[in-house]
N, C-alpha and C positions, 0 to 999 in steps of 0.2 A: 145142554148147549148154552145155556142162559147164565150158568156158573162161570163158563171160561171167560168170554171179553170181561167178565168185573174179576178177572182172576189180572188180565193184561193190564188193567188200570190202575191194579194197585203196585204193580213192579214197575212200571217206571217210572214213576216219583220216588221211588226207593235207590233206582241210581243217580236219578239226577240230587236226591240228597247227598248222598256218597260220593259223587263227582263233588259236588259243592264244598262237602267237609276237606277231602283231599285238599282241594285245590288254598283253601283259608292256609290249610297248615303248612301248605309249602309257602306260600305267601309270606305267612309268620316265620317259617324259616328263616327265609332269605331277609327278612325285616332286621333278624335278630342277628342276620347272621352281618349284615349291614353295618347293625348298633354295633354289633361287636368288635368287627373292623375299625370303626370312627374310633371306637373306646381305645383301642388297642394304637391308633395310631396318635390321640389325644394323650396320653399314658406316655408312649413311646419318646413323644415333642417334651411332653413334660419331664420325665427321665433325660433328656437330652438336655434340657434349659438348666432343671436343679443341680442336675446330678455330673455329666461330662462336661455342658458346659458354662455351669456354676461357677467355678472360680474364677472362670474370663467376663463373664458380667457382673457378675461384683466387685472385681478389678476396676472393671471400668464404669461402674457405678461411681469408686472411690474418688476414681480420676476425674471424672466429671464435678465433684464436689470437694471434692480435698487440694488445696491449696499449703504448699511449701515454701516458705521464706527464709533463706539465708540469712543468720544474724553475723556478719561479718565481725572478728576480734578486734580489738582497738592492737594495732601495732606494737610495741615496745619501741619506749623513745631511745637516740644515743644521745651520750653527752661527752664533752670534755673530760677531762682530770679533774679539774674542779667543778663541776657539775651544772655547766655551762647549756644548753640544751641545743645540741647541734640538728637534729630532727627529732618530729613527734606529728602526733597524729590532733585531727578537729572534728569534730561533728559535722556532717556534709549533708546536703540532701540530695537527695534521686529521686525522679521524676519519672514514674513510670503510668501506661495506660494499658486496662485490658480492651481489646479491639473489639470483643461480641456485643461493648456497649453501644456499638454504631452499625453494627448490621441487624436487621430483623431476625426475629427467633420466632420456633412454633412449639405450644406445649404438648406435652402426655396427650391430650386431649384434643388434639390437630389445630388449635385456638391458634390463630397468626398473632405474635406479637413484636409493633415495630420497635425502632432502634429509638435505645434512651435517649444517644445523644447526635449532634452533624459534626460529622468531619470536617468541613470545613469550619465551621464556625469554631471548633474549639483547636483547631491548629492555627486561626489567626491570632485568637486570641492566647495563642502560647507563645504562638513565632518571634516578639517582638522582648519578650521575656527571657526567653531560651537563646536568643542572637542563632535561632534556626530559621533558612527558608520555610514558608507556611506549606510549599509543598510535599516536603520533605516529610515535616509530619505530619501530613493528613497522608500519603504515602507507607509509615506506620501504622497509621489509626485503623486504616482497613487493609492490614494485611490478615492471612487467617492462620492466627496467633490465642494464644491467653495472655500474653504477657510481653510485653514491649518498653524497652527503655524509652522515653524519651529526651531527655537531663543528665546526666553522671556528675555527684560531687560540687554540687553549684554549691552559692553560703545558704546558709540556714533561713537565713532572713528572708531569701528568696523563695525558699522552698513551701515556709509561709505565708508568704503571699500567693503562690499559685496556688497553697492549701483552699486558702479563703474565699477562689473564685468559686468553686464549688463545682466544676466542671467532670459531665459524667464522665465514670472508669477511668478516672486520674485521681493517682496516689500519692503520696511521699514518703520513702523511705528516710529511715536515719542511716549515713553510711562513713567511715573514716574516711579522712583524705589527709595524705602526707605531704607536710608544710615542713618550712626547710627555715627558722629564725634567724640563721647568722645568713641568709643569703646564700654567696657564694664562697665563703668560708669552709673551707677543708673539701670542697665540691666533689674532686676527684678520690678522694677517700670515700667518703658518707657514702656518695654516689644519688642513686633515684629508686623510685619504686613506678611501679606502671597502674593502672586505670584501675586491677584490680586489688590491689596491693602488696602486689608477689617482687620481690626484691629483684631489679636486673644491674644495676650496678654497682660495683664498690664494697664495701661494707655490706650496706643492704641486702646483699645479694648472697655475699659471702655467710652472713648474719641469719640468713633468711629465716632459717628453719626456728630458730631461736626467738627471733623478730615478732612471727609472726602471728604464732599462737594460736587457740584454737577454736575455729568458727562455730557458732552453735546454729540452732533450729528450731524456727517457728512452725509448725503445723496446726491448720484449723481447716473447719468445712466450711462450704460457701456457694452459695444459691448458683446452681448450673446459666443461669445467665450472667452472672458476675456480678451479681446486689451485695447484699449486704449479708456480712457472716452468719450462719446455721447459730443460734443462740444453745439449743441444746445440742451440740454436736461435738466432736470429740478437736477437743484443744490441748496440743502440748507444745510446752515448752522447755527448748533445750540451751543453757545460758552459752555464752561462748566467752572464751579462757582468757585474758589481757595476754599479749606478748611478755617477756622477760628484756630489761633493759641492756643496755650496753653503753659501758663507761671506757672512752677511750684514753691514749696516754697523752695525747697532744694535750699543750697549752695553749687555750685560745689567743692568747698575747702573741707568743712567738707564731703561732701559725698565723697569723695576721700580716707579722713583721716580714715571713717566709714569704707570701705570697706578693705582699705589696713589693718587694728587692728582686724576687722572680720577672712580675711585669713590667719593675722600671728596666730591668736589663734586656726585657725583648725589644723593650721602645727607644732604648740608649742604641742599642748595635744593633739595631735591627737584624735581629735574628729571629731564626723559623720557634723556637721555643728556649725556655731554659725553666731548670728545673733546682731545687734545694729541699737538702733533707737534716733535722737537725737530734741528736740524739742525746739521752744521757747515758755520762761515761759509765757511771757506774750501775746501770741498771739496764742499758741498751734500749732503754724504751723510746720510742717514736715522739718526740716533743711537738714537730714539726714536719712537713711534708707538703711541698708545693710545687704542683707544675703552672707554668704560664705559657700558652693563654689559655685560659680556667672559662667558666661557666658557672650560671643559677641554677641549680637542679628545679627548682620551681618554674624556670621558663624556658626547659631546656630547647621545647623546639624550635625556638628563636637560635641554636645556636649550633655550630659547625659539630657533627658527632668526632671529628677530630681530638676536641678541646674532653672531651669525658675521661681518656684516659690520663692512667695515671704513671707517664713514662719516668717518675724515678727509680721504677719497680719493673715497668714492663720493656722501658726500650735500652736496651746495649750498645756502648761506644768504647773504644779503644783508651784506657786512663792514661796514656802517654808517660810525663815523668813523673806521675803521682805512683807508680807504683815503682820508682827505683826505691822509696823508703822499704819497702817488703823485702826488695832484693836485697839492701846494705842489712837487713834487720838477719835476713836468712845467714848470710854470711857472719855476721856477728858471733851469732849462735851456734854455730860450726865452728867457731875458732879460729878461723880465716881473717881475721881482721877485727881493729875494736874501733873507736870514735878517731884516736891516734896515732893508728895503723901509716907510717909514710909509702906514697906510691910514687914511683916515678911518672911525671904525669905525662902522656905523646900525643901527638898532634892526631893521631887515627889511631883506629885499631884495626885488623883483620879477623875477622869471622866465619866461616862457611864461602868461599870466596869471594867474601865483599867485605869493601873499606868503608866503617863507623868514623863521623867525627863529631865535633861536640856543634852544637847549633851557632853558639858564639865563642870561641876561641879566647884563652884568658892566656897571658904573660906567666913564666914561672915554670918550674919542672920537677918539681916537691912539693906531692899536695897529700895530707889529712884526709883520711876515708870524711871527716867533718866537711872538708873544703870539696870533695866529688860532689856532697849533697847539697851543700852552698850552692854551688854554682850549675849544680845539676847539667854533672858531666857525662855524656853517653860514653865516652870512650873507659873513666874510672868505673861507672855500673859495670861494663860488660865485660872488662877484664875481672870483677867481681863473680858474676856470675860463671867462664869461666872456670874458675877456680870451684865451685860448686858444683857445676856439672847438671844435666836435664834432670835427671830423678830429683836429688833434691831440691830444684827449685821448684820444679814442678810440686812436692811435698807440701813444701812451704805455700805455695800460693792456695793449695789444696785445703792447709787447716786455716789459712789466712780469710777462708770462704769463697774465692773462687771456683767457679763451673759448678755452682750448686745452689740452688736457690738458701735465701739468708732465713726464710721461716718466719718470716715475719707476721704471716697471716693475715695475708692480702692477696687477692684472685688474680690470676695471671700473670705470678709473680716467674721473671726469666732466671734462669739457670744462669748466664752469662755463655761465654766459651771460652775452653783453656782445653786445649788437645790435650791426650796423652803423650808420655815421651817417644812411643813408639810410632806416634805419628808424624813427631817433628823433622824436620829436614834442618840443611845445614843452617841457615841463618835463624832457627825459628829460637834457640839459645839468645842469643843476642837482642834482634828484636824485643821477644817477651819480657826480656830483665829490665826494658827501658821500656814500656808500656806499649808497643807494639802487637799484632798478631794474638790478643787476646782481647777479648771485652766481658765486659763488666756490667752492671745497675750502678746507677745511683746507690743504692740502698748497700751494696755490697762494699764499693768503696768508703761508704762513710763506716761500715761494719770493721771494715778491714785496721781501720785507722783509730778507732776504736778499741778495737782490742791493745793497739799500740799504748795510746792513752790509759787503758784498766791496767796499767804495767804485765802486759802481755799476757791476758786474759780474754777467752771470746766468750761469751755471750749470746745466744739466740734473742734478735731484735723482736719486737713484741709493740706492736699498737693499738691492742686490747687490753687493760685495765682488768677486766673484769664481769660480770653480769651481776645485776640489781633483779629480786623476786620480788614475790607480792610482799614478804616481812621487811622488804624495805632494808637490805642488809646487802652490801659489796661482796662478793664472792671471786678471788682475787684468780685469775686465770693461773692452771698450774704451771709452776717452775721448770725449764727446758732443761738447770745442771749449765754448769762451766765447762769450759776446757780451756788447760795453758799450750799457747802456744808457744812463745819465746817465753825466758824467762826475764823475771823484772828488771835484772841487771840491763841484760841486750834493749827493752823497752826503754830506759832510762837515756838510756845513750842515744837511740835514734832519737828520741825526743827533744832531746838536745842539742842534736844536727837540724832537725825540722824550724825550730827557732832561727837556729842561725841562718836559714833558706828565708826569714822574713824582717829581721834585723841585722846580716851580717852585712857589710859592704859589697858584695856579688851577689847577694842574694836574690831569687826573681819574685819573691812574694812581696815587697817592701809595700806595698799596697792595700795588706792584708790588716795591718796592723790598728789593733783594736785601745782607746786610749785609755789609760787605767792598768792596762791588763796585759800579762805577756802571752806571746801568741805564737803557736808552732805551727807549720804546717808546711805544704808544696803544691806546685804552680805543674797543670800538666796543659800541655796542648797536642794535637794530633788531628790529621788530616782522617778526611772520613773514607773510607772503602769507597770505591766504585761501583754503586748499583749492579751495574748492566757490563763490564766488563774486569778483568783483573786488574788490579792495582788500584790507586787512589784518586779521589777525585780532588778538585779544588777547592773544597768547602773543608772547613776545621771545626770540631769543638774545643770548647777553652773550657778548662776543668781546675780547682782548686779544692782541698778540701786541708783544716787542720782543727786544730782544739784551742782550748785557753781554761784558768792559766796553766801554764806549763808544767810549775813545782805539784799543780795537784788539779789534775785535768778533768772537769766538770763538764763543758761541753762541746759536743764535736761538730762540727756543720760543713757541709759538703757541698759546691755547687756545680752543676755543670750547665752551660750555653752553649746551644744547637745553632751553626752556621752565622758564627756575629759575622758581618758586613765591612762596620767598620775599621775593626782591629780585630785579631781573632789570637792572641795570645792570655794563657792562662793568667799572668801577671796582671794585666789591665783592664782583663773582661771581667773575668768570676774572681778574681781577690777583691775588689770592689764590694761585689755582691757578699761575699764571705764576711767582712766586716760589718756591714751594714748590721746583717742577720744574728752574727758575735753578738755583738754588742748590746742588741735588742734582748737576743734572749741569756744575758749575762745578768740584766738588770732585771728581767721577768723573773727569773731565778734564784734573784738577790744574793749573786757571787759579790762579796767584797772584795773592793779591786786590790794586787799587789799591794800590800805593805800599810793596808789599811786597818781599822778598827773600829769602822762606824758601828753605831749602834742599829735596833731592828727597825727604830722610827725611822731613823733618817736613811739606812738602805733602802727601804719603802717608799719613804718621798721620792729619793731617788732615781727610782725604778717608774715611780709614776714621771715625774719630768719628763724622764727619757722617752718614755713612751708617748706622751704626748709630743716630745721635738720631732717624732720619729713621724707620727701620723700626718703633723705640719708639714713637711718636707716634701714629702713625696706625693703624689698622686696618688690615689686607693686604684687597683686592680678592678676592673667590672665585678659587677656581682658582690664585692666586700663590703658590708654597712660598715664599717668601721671596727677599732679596738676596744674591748670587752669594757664592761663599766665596771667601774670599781667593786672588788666583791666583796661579799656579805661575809 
C-alpha cells in the first residue's frame, strides 16, 4: 500500500513535463513560423524594390539628380551678293531660376531644411532689371517646377550683372538671338525668327532647316535640392553644329534704291501699297525686291502683321496693257505679223458680243503692229489675238510663266490665274490679249519681260546665290536649264516696239525714261475686281515694268502701285518709280551708258555719286539705315 501513492507522485510531474515540452515547441513553431513570414515578406518587398520595381526608382533617382541643358546652335547668317550681312545671330543671355531654391525641403533622414532663398526679395530685386512686374516673378519663383525661365535673350552685359548679384537658384544661360544689321532692308525677304529660333518668316523660314543647325547637350548630376553640381558624377557633353550660311542674289545698293522708290510712291499717290522687283537679264537672279510699307524684323511687334508679306510674289493683280507685249510677241512668232505688219486701224472692235475701244483714240487709219504698241491699242492687240485663236495664246502665256508659280524660292509664292481655253467664254479672247481676266505676281511679270530681254529665253528666277559651310567655300545653288520661248528674231522686234512705247511721240511711258540710257518698256493700268460682287471696282493699280539698254538688256525692273488716289495711270504712277529704280541699279551695276567708254574708275565714281544724289533726294523708307558703305 505504501508503494502505490509514491508510485502517483511520480507520474504527474512526468506530464506536466511533457505538457510543458509540447507546448515550448509549438511555441517555437509558430515563432518560426512568424520569422518566416516577416522573412518571406521582407524578401518579397525587397524582390519588388530591386527587382520589378528597380528600373522605376532608379529612373527616378536619375531624375531627381540629372539635369539637361539644351545647347542651342548658333543660326547661320544670310547675306547679300556681296557678302553684306543681312541677318546673323549674338550671344544672349537667359535668365533662368530653379523654384526648390525657395520652398523648404526634408532629407533621407526626415531633417527639415528651409528655403535657401525669398521670393520676394529676389523678384524685387530682379523686377527692375528684367522691366518685369515683381509679382510676376516671385509668381515663378514658387511655382512647383525645376526650372523656370525668367529673362529670354537680354544683352550679355545684363546677364552679367544679374550673374554677380549672386541670388539663390538663378542662373544664366548663354543663348543666340537674331539681330537684323541692315534694319529693315530686304525685311520682307529675310523675314524673322521667333523666341526660340525656329524660322517663321520669309527666307528664314523657308531656309530653316538649313539655318538652323544642330542643337547639342549638356548633361550633368546635381544635388536633389538644386545646389551645386555632383563633382564626381556623370558629365556629358554634346557640342551643337553652327548653321550653314546663305548668300543671297540681291544687291544691297539696289535693294535700298527698290525700297526707298517703293515708299516714296505709297506717300506720293497715296496708295494702299506698291511693290518693285528688279532682275538680271541674263541670269534671272533677284537683284532687288521691295514691298512698301515694309517693316524692322527686330521690332516687328511695333508693327501692322500686314507690312510682313511679301506681295511681289504673293498678291495677284490684272497686268492690264503690259501684257499686250506677249500678245504682239505670240503673234509674231506665228507669222501673223512682224514690227511692220500695216493694219487698218477702227475705231472698236467686236468680240464675243461686246464693243472694244482704244482708251484714247488716235487720228489715222494705217498703223504698224510698231504704232498698236506705241500707242497701246486695244482694238490692234485683239484683232491680233483673234488671229491667234484661245489655244495658242493661251500657249504662249503658258511658256511666257503664267498660271504657274516662277520658282523662285520664296514661301507662298502665287501661281497667278490664267484659265484654260476650255474654260473661256466669249469675251475672255479679247480681254486676256490686253491684260484683262488674268492675273499675274510681280515676280512673274518682270519674269515674262525677261525672258523678252534674254532674246526670248526664260530662265527660272533664283534669289538664293548659294550656301557657305564650315570651309568657308560658296556652294552655288543648282542650275534650273533654259527654255526658248520665242525666238530671238520675234524678241528683237518687240523690243523695239517697247522703246518706241517710251520714246515714240504716242508713246504712254515717256515718263520712264532713264538719262544715259535707252529704255524699253510698257505702261499697264487696270481697275481692280470687286471683292464682294461681279465686276470691277473703282480702285486701279498702275503697273509698268521694261529693261534698259535696249541693244543689250542688262536689267529689268517692274513696278506695280496698289490703289494710287491721286492719279492712278501706269504712265505717271509706276514709270516714275521705274526710272528712279533703272537708274540706281544701272549705276550699282556699272552699265556704261549708250555710246559711252568710260573707264572702271570713273564708272565707279559714278555709281557712287549717284548713289549718294539718290539717297539725298528722297526720304529713307522706315526701318532702312541707309546705302551700303563702300565696299571692301
Amino acid at each position: 500500500m505504501t508503494g502505490q501513492p509514491r508510485r502517483l507522485r511520480l507520474l504527474v510531474p512526468t506530464r506536466v513535463r511533457r505538457s510543458a515540452r509540447e507546448v515550448g515547441t509549438r511555441r517555437i513553431r509558430w515563432l518560426l513560423l512568424v520569422y518566416g513570414l516577416v522573412f518571406l515578406v521582407m524578401f518579397g518587398q525587397l524582390i519588388m524594390v530591386q527587382v520589378v520595381q528597380g528600373p522605376e526608382y532608379a529612373d527616378r533617382s536619375v531624375r531627381q539628380r540629372a539635369r539637361i541643358v539644351d545647347l542651342p546652335a548658333t543660326r547661320g547668317r544670310i547675306y547679300d551678293r556681296d557678302g553684306d550681312v543681312l541677318a546673323t545671330s549674338v550671344q544672349a543671355a537667359t535668365v533662368y531660376a530653379d523654384p526648390r531654391a525657395y520652398r523648404p525641403s526634408q532629407t533621407p533622414d526626415g531633417d527639415h531644411l528651409p528655403a535657401a532663398g525669398d521670393s520676394r526679395a529676389t523678384a524685387e530685386a530682379l523686377a527692375p532689371l528684367l522691366g518685369v512686374e515683381a509679382g510676376d516673378l516671385r509668381e515663378r519663383l514658387e511655382r512647383d517646377a525645376h526650372f523656370v525661365y525668367l529673362g529670354r535673350q537680354l544683352d550679355w552685359e545684363l546677364g552679367e550683372q544679374i550673374r554677380e548679384l549672386g541670388l539663390p537658384g538663378v542662373g544664366i544661360l548663354g543663348e543666340p538671338r537674331r539681330v537684323y544689321p541692315a534694319g529693315g532692308l530686304a525685311a520682307q525677304i529675310v523675314g524673322f525668327t521667333g523666341i526660340d529660333g525656329e524660322g517663321l518668316q520669309g527666307l528664314e523660314a523657308q531656309f530653316d532647316a538649313v539655318l538652323q543647325g544642330r542643337p547639342g547637350m549638356l548633361a550633368f548630376e546635381q544635388a536633389a535640392t538644386g545646389g551645386l553640381g555632383i563633382a564626381s558624377g556623370t558629365r556629358e557633353l554634346e557640342p551643337s553644329e553652327p548653321g550653314t550660311d546663305v548668300v543671297l542674289t540681291l544687291d544691297r545698293d539696289i535693294q535700298f534704291a527698290a525700297q526707298q522708290a517703293a515708299a516714296d510712291a505709297v506717300a506720293v499717290n497715296e496708295a494702299a501699297s506698291a511693290s518693285v522687283v528688279v532682275l538680271d537679264v541674263t541670269t534671272f537672279e533677284v537683284l532687288g525686291m521691295a514691298t512698301a510699307p515694309s517693316f524692322d524684323p527686330s521690332q516687328r511687334g511695333q508693327s501692322d502683321p500686314g507690312t510682313w508679306r511679301n506681295r511681289a510674289v504673293t498678291d495677284v493683280f490684272e497686268p492690264g496693257s503690259t501684257q499686250k507685249a506677249l500678245t504682239v510677241a505670240a503673234a509674231i512668232e506665228e507669222g501673223l505679223v512682224s514690227a511692220d505688219t500695216i493694219t487698218d486701224s477702227r475705231a472698236s472692235i467686236e468680240a464675243g458680243g461686246k464693243t472694244f475701244r482704244d482708251q484714247h483714240p488716235f487720228p489715222g487709219d494705217r498703223w504698224t503692229t510698231g504704232d498698236i504698241v506705241e500707242r497701246s491699242s486695244n482694238v490692234g492687240t485683239i484683232e491680233m489675238a483673234k488671229q491667234l485663236g484661245d489655244d495658242r495664246l493661251y500657249h504662249y502665256l503658258r511658256e511666257f510663266g503664267y498660271g504657274a508659280p516662277t520658282g523662285v524660292g520664296f514661301p507662298g509664292e502665287s501661281s497667278g490665274l490664267l484659265m484654260k481655253p476650255s474654260d473661256w467664254w466669249g469675251t475672255s479672247l479679247p480681254t486676256i490679249s490686253i491684260g484683262q481676266g488674268v492675273a499675274v505676281t510681280l515676280m512673274q511679270l518682270a519674269s515674262s519681260y525677261a525672258t523678252l530681254a534674254n532674246d526670248g529665253v526664260a530662265i527660272t528666277p533664283r534669289i538664293v546665290r548659294g550656301t557657305v559651310g564650315e570651309d568657308g567655300r560658296l556652294t552655288p545653288t543648282a542650275s534650273t536649264g533654259e527654255r526658248r520661248v520665242v525666238s530671238s528674231d520675234t524678241a528683237a522686234q518687240v523690243r523695239s516696239m517697247l522703246e518706241r512705247a517710251i520714246t515714240g511721240e504716242h508713246g504712254t511711258g515717256s515718263r520712264a525714261v532713264v538719262s544715259g540710257y535707252s529704255v524699253a518698256g510698257k505702261t499697264g493700268t487696270a481697275r481692280k475686281p470687286n471683292p464682294d460682287t461681279r465686276g470691277y471696282s473703282g480702285e486701279y493699280v498702275a503697273t509698268f515694268v521694261g529693261f534698259a539698254p535696249v541693244e543689250s538688256p542688262e536689267i529689268v525692273v517692274a513696278v506695280m502701285v496698289d490703289e494710287p488716289q491721286a492719279d492712278f495711270y501706269g504712265g505717271t504712277v509706276a514709270a516714275p518709280v521705274f526710272s528712279e529704280v533703272m537708274g540706281a541699279a544701272l549705276s550699282a551695276r556699272r552699265v556704261v551708258p549708250d555710246g559711252g567708254s568710260r573707264g572702271l574708275d570713273e564708272a565707279m565714281d559714278a555709281a557712287r555719286l549717284a548713289g549718294a544724289e539718290a539717297a539725298g533726294m528722297v526720304d529713307r523708307p522706315p526701318g532702312v539705315r541707309g546705302p551700303a558703305e563702300p565696299r571692301r
